[in-house]
PDB file of N, CA, C and O in Angstrom:
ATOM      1  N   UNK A   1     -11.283  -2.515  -6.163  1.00  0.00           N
ATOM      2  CA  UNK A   1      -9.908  -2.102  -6.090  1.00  0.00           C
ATOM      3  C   UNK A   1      -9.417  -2.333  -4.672  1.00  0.00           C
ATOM      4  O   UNK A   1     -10.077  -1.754  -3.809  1.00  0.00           O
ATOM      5  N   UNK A   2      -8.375  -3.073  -4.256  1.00  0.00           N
ATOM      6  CA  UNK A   2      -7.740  -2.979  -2.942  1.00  0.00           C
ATOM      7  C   UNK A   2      -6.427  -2.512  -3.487  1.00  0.00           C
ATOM      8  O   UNK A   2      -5.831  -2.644  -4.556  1.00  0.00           O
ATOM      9  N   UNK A   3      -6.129  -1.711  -1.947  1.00  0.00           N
ATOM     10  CA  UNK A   3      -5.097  -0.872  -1.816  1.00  0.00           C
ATOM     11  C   UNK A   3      -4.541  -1.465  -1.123  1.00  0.00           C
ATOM     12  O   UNK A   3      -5.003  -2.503  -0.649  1.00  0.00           O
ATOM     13  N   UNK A   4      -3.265  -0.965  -0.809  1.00  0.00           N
ATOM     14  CA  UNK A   4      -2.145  -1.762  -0.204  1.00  0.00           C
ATOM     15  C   UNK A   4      -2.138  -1.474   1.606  1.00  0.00           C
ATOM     16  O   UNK A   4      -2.124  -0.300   1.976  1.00  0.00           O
ATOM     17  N   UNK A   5      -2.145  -2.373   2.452  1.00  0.00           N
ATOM     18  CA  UNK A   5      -2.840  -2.136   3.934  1.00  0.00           C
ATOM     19  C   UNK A   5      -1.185  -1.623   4.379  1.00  0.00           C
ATOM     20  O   UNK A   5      -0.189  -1.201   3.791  1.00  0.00           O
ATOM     21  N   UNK A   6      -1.650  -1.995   5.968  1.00  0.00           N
ATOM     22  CA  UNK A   6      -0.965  -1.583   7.036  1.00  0.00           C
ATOM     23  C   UNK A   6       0.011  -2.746   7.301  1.00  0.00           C
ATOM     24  O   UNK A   6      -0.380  -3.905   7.159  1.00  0.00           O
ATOM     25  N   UNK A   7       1.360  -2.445   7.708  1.00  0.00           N
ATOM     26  CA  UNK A   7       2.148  -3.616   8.308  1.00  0.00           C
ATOM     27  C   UNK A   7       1.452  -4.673   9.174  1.00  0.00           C
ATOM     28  O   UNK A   7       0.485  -4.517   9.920  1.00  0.00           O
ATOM     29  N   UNK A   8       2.256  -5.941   8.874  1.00  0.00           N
ATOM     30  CA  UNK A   8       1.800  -7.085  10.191  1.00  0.00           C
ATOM     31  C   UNK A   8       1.171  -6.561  11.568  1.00  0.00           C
ATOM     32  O   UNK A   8       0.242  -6.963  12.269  1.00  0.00           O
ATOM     33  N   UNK A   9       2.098  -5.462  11.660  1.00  0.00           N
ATOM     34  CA  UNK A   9       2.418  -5.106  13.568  1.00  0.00           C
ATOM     35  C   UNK A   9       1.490  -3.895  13.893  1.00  0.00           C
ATOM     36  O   UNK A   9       1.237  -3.684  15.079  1.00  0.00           O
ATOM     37  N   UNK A  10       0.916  -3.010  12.844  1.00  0.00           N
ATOM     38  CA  UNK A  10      -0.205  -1.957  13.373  1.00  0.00           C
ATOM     39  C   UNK A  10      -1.225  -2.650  13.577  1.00  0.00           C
ATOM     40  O   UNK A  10      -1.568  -3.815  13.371  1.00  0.00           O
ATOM     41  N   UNK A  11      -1.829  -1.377  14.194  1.00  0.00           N
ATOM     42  CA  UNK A  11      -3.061  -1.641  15.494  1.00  0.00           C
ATOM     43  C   UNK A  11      -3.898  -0.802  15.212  1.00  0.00           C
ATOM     44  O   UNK A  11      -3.181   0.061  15.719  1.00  0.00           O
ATOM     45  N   UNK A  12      -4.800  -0.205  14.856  1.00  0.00           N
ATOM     46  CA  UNK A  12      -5.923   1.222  14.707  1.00  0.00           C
ATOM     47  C   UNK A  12      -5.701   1.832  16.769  1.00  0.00           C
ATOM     48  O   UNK A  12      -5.671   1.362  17.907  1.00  0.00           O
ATOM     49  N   UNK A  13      -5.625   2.866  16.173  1.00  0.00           N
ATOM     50  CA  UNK A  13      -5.799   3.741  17.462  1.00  0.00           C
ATOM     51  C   UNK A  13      -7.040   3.770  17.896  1.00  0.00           C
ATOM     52  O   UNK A  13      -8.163   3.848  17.399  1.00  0.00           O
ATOM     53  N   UNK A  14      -6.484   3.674  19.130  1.00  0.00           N
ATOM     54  CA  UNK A  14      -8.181   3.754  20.087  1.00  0.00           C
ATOM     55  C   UNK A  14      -9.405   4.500  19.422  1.00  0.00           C
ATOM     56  O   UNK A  14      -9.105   5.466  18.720  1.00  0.00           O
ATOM     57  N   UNK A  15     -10.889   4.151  19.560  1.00  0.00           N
ATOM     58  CA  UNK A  15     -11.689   4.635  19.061  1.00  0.00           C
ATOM     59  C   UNK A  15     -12.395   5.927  19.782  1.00  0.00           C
ATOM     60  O   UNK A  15     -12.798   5.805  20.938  1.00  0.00           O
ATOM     61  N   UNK A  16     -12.518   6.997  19.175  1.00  0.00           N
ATOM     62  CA  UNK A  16     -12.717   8.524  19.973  1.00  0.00           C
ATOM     63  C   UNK A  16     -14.392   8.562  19.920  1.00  0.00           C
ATOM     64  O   UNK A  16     -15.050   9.266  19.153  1.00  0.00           O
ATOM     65  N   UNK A  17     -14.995   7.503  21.062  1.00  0.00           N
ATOM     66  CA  UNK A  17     -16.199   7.628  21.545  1.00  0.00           C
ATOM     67  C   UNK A  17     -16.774   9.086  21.953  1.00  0.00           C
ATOM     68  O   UNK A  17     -17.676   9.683  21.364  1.00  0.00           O
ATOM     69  N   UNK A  18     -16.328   9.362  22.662  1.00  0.00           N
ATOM     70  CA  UNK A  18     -16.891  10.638  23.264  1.00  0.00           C
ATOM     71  C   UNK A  18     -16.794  11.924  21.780  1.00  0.00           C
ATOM     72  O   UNK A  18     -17.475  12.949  21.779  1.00  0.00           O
ATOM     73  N   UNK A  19     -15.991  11.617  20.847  1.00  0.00           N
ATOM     74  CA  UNK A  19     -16.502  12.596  19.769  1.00  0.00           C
ATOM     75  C   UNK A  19     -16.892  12.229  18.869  1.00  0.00           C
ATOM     76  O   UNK A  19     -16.494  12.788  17.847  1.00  0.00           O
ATOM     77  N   UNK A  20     -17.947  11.020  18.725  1.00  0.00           N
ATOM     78  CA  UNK A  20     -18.718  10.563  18.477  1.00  0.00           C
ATOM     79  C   UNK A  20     -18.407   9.617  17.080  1.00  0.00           C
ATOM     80  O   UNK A  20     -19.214   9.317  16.199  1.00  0.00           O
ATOM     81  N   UNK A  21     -17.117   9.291  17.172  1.00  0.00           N
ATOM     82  CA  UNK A  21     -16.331   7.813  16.041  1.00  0.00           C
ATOM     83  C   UNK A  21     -17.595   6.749  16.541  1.00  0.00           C
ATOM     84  O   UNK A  21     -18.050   6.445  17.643  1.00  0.00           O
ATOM     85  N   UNK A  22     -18.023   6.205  14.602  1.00  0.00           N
ATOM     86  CA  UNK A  22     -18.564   5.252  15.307  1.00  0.00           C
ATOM     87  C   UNK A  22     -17.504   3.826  15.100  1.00  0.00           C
ATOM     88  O   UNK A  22     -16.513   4.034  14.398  1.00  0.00           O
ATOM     89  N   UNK A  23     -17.688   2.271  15.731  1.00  0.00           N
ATOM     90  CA  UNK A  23     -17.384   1.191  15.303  1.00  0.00           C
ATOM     91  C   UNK A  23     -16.964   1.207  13.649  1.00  0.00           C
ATOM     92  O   UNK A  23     -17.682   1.529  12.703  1.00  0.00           O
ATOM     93  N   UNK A  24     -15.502   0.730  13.634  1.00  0.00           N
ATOM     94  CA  UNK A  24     -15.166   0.723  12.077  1.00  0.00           C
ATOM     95  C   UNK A  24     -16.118   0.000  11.198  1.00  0.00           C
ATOM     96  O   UNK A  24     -16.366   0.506  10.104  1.00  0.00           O
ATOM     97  N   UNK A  25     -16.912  -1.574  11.671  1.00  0.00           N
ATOM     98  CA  UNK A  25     -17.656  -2.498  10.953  1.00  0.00           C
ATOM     99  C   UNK A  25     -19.138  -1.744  11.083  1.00  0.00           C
ATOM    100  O   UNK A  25     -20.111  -2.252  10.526  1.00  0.00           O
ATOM    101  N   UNK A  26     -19.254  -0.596  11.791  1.00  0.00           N
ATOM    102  CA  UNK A  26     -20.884   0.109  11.607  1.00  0.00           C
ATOM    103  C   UNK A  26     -20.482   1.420  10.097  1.00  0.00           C
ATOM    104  O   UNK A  26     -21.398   1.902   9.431  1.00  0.00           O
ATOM    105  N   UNK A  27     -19.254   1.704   9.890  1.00  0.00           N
ATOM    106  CA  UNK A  27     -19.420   2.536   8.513  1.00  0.00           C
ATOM    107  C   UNK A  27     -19.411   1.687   7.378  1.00  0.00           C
ATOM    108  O   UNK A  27     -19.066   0.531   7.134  1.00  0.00           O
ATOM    109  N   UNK A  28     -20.276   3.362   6.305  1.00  0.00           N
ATOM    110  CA  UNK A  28     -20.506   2.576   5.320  1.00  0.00           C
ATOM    111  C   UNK A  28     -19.439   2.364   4.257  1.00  0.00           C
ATOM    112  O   UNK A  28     -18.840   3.212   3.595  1.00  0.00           O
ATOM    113  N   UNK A  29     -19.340   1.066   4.246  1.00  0.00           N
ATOM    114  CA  UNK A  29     -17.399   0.856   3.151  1.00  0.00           C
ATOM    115  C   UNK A  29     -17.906   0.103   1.958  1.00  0.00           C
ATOM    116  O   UNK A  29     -17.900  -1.124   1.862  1.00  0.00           O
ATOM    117  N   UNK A  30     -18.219   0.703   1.318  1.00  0.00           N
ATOM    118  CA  UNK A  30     -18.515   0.034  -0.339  1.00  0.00           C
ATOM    119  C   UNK A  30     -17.452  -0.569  -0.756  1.00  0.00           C
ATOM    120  O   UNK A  30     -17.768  -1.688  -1.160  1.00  0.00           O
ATOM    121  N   UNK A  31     -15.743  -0.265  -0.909  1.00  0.00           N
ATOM    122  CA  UNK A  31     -14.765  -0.746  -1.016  1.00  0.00           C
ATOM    123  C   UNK A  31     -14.480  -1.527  -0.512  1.00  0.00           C
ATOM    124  O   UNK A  31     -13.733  -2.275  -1.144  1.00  0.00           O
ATOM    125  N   UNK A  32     -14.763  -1.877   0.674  1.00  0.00           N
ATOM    126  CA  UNK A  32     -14.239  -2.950   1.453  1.00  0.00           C
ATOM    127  C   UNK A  32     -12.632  -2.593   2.121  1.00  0.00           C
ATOM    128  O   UNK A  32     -11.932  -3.538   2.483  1.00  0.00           O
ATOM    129  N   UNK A  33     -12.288  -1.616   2.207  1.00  0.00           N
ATOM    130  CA  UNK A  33     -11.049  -1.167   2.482  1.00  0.00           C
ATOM    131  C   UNK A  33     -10.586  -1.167   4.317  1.00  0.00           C
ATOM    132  O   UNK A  33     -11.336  -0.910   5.258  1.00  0.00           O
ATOM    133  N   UNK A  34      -9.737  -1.387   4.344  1.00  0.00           N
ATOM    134  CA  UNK A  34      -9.321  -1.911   5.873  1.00  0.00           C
ATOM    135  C   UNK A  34      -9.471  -0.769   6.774  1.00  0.00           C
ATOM    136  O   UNK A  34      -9.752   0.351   6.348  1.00  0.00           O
ATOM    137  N   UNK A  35      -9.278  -1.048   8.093  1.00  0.00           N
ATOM    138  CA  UNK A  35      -9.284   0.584   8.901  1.00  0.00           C
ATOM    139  C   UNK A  35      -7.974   1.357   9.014  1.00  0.00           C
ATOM    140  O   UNK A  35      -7.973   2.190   9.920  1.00  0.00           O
ATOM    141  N   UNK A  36      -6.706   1.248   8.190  1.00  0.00           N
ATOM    142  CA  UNK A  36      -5.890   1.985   7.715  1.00  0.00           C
ATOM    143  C   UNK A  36      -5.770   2.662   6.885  1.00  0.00           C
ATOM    144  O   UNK A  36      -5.095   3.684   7.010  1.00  0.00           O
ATOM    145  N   UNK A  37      -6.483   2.281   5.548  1.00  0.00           N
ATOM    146  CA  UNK A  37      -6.847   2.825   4.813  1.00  0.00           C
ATOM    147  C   UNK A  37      -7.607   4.104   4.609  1.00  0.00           C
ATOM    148  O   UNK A  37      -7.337   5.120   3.969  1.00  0.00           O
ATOM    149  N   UNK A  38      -8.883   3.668   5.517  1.00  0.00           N
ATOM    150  CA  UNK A  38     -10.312   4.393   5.787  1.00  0.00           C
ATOM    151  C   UNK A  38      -9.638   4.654   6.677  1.00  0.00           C
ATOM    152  O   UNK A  38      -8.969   3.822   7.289  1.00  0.00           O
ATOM    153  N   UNK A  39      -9.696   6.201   6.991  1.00  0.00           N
ATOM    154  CA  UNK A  39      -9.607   6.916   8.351  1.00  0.00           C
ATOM    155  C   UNK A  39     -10.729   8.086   8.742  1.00  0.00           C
ATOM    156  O   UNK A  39     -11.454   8.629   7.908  1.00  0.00           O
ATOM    157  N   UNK A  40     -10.732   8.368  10.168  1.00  0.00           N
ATOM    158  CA  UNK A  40     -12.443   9.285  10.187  1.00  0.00           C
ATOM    159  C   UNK A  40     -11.586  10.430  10.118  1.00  0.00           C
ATOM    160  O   UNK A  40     -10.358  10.515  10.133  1.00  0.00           O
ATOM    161  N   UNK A  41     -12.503  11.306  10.038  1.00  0.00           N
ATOM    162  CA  UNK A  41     -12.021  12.681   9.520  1.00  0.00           C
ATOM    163  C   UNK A  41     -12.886  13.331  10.755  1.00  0.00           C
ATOM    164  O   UNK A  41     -13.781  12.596  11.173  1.00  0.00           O
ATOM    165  N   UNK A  42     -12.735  14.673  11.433  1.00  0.00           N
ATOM    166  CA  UNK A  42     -12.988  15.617  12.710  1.00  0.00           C
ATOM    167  C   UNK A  42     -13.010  16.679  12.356  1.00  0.00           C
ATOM    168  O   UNK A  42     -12.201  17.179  11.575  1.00  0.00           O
ATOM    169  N   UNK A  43     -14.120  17.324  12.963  1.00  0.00           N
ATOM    170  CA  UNK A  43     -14.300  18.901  12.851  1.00  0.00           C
ATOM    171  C   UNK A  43     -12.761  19.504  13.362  1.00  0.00           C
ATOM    172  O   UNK A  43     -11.663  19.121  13.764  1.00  0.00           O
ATOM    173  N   UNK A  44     -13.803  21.152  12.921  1.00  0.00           N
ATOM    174  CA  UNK A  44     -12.209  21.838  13.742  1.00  0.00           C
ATOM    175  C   UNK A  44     -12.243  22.046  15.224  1.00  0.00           C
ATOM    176  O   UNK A  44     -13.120  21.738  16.031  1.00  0.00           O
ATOM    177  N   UNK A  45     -11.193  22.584  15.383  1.00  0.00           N
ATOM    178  CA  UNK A  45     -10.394  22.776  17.301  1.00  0.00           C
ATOM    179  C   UNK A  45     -11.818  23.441  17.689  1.00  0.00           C
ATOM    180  O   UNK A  45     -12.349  24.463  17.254  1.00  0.00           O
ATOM    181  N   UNK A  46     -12.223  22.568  18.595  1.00  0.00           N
ATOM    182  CA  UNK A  46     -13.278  23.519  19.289  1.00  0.00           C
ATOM    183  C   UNK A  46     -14.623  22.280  19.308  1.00  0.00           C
ATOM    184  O   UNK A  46     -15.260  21.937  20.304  1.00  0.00           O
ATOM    185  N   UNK A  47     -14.800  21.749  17.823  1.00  0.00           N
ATOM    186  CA  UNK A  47     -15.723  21.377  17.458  1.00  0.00           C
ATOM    187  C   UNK A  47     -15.147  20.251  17.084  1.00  0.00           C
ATOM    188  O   UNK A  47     -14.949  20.357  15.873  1.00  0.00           O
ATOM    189  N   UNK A  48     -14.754  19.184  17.483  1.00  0.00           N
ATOM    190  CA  UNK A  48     -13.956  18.055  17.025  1.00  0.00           C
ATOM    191  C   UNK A  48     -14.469  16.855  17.140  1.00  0.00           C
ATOM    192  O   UNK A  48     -13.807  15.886  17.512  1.00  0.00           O
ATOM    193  N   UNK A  49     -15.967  16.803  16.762  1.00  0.00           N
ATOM    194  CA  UNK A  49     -16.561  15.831  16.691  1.00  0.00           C
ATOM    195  C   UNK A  49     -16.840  14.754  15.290  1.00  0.00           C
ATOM    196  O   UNK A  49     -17.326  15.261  14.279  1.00  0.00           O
ATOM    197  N   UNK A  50     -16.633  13.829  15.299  1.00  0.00           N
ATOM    198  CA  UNK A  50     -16.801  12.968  14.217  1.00  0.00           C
ATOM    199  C   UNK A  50     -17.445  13.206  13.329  1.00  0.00           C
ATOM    200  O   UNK A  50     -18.656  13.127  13.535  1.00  0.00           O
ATOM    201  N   UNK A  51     -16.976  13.616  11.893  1.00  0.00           N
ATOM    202  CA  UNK A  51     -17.963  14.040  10.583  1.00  0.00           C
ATOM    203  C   UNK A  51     -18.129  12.992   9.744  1.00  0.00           C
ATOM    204  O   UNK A  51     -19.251  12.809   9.274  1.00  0.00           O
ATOM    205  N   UNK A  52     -16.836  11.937   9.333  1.00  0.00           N
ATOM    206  CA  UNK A  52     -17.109  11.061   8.282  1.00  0.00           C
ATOM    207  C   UNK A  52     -15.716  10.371   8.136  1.00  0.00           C
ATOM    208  O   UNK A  52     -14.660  10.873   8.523  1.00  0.00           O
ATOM    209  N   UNK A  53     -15.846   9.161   7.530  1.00  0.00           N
ATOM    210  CA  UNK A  53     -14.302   8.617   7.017  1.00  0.00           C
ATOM    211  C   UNK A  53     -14.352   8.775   5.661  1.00  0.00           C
ATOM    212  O   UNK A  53     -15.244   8.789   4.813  1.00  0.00           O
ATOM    213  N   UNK A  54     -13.026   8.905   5.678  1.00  0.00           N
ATOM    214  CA  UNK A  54     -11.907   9.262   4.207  1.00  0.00           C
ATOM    215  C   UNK A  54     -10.850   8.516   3.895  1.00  0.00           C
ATOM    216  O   UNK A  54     -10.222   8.029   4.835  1.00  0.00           O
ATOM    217  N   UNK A  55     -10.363   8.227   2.390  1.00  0.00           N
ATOM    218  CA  UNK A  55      -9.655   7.538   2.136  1.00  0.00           C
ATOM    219  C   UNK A  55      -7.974   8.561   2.901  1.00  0.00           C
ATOM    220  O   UNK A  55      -7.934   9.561   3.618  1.00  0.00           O
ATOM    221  N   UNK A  56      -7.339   8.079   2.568  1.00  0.00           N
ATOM    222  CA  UNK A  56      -5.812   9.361   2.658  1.00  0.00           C
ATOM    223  C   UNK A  56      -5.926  10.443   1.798  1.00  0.00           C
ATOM    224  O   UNK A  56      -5.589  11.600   2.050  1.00  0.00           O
ATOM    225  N   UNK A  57      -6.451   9.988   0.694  1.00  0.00           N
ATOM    226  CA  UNK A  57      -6.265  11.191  -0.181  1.00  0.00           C
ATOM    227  C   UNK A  57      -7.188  12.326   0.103  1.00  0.00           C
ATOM    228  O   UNK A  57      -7.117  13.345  -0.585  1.00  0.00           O
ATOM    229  N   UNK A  58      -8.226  12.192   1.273  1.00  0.00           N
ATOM    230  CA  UNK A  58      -8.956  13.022   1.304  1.00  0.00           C
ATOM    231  C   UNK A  58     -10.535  13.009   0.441  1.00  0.00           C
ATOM    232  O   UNK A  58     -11.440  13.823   0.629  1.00  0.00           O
ATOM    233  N   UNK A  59     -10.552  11.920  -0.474  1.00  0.00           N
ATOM    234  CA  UNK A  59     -11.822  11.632  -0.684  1.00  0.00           C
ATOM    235  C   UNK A  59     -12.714  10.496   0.111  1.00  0.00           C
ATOM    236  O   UNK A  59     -12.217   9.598   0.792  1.00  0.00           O
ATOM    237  N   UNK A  60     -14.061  10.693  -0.093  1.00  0.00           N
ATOM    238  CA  UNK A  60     -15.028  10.303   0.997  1.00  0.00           C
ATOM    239  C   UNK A  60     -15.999   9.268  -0.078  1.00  0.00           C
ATOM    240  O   UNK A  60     -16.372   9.857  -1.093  1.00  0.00           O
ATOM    241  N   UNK A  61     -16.305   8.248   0.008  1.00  0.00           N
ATOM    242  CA  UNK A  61     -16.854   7.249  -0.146  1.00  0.00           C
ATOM    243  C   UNK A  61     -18.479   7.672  -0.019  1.00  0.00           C
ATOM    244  O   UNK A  61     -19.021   7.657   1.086  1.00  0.00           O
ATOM    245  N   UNK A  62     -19.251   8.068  -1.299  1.00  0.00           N
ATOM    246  CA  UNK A  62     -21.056   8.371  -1.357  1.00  0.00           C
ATOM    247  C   UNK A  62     -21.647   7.418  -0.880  1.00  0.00           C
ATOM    248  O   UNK A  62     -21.897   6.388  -1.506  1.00  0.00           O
ATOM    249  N   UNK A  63     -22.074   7.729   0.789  1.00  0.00           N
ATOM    250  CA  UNK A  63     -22.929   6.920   1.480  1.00  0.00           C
ATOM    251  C   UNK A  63     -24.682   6.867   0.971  1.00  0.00           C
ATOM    252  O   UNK A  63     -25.312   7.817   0.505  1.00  0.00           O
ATOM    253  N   UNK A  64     -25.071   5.815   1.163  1.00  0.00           N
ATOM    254  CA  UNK A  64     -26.295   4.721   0.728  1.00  0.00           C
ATOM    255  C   UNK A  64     -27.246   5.563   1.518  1.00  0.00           C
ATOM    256  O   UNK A  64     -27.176   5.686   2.741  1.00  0.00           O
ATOM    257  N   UNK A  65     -28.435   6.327   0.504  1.00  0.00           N
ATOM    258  CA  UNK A  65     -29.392   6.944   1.204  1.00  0.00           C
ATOM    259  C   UNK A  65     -30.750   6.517   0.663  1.00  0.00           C
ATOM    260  O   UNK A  65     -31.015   6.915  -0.471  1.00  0.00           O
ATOM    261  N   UNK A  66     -31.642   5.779   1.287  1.00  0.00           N
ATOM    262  CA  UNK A  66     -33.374   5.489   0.328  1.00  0.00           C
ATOM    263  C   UNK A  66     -32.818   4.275  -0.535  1.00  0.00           C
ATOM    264  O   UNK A  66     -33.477   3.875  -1.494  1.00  0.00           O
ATOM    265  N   UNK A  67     -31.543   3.661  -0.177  1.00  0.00           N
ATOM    266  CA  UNK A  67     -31.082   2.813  -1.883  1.00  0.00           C
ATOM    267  C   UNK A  67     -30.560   3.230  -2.832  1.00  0.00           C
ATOM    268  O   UNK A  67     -30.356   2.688  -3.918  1.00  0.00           O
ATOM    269  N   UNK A  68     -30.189   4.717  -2.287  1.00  0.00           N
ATOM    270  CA  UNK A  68     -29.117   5.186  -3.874  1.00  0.00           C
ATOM    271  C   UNK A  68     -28.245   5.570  -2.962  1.00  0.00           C
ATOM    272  O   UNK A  68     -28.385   5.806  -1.762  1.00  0.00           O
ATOM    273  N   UNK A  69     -26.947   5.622  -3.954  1.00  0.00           N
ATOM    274  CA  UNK A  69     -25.611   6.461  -3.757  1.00  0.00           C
ATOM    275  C   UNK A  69     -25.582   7.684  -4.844  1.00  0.00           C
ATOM    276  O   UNK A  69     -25.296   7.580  -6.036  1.00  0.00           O
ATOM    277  N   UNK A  70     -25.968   8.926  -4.097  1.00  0.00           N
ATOM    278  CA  UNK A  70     -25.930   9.766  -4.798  1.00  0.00           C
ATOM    279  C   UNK A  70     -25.926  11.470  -3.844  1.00  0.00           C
ATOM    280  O   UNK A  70     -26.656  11.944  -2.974  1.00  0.00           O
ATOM    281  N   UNK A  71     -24.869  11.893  -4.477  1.00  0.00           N
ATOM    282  CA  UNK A  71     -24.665  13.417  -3.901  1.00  0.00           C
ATOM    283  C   UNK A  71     -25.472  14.362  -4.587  1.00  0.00           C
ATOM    284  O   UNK A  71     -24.647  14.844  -5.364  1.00  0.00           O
ATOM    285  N   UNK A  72     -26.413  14.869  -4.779  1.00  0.00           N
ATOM    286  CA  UNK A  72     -26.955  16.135  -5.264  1.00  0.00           C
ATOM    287  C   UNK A  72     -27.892  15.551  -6.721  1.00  0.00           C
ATOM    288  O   UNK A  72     -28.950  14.925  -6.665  1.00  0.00           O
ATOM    289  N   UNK A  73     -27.329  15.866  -7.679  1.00  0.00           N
ATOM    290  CA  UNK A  73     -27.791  15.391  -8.983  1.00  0.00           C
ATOM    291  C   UNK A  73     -26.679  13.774  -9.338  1.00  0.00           C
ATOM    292  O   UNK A  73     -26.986  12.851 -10.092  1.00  0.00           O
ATOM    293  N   UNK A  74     -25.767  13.868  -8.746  1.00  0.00           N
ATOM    294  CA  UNK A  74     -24.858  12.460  -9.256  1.00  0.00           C
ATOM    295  C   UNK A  74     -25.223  11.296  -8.391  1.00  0.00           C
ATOM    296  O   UNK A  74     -25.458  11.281  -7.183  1.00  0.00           O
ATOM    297  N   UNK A  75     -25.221  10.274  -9.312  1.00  0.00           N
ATOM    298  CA  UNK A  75     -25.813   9.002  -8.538  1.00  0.00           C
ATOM    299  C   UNK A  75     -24.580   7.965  -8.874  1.00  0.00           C
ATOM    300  O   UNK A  75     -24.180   7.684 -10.004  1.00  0.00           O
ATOM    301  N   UNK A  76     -24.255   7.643  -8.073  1.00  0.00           N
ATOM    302  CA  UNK A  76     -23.190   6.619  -8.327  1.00  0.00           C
ATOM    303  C   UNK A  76     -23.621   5.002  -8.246  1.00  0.00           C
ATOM    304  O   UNK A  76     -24.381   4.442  -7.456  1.00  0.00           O
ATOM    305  N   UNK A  77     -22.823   4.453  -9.399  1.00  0.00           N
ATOM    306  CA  UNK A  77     -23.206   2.628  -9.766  1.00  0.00           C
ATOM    307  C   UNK A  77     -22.155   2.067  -8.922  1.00  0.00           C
ATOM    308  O   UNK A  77     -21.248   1.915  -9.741  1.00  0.00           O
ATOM    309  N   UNK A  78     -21.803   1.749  -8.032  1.00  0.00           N
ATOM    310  CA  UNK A  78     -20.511   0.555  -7.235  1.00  0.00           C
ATOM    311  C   UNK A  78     -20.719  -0.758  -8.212  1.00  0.00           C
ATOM    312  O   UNK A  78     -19.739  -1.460  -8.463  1.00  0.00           O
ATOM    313  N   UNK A  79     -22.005  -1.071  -8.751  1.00  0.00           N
ATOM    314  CA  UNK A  79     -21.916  -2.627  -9.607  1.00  0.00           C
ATOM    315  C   UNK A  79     -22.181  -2.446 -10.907  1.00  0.00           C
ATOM    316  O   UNK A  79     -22.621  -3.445 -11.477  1.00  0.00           O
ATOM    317  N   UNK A  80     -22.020  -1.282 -11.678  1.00  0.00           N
ATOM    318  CA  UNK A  80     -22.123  -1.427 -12.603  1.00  0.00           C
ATOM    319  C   UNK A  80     -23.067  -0.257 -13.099  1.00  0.00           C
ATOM    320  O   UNK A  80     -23.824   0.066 -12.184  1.00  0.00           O
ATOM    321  N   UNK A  81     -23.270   0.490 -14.258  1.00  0.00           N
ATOM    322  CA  UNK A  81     -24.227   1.201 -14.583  1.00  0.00           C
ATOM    323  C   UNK A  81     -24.980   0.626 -15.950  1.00  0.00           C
ATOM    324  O   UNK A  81     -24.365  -0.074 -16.755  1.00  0.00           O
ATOM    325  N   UNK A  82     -26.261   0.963 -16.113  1.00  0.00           N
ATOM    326  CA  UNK A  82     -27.106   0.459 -17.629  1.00  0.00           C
ATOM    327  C   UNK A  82     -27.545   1.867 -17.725  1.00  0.00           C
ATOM    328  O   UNK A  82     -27.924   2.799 -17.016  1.00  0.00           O
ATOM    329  N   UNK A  83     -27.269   1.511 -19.131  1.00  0.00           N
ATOM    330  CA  UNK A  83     -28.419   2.054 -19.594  1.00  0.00           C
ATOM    331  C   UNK A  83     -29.642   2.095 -19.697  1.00  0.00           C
ATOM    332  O   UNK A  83     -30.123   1.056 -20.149  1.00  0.00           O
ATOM    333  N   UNK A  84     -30.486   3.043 -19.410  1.00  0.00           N
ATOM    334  CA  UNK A  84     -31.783   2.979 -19.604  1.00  0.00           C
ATOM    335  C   UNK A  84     -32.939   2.914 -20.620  1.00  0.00           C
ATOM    336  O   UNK A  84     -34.014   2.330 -20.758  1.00  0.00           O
ATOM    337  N   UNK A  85     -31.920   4.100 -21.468  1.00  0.00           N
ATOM    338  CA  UNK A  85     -32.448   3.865 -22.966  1.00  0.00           C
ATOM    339  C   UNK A  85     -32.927   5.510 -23.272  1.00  0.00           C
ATOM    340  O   UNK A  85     -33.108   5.986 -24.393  1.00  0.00           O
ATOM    341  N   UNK A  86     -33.081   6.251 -21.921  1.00  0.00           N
ATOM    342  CA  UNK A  86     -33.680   7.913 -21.848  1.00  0.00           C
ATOM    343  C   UNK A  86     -32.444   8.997 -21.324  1.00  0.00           C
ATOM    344  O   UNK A  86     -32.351   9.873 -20.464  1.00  0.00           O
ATOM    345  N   UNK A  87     -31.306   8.223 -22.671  1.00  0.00           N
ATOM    346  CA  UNK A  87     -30.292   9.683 -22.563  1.00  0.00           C
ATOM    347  C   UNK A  87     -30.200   9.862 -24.151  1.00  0.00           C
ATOM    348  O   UNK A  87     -30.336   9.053 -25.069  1.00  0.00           O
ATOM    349  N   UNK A  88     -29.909  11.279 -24.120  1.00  0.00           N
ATOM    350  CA  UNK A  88     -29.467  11.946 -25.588  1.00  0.00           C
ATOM    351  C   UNK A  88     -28.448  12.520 -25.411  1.00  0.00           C
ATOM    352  O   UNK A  88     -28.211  13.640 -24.958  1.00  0.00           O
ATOM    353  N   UNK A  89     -27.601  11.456 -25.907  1.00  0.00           N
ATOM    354  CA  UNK A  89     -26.186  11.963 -26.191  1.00  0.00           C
ATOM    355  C   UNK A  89     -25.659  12.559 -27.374  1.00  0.00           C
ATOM    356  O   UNK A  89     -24.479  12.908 -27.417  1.00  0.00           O
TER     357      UNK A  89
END
């Protein structure tokens, strides 16, 4: 899915090294989505160090851990899911 980017004339705002933003091309972007799109997200006042990037809407893209994408019990397919043959539906 691509989303609709940024005008000709934007620029990404400087990168907030010291609270620990990393390089846009070092996160992990399964989408492929531009750095307008993807924006990093910051702790609170006090603690405002780099936690993760987010789309706008506030959802976060399941980063690649061991070779899976998966939060808790959910494992997410980006290419596709099979069946295995060991569900009872």
């Amino acid at each position: 899915m691509k989303l609709p980017g940024a005008l000709p004339n934007w620029s990404a705002p400087a990168r907030k090294v010291a609270k620990g933003k990393p390089a846009f091309f070092d996160i992990d972007n399964p989408g492929d989505w531009d750095e307008f799109t993807y924006r990093p997200e910051f702790g609170p006042k006090g603690k405002e160090q780099y936690v993760m990037h987010v789309l706008l809407t506030g959802a976060s893209p399941v980063l690649e851990v061991d070779g899976k994408l998966a939060v808790g019990p959910w494992e997410f397919y980006y290419g596709g899911w099979k069946d295995s043959g060991n569900n009872s539906f």
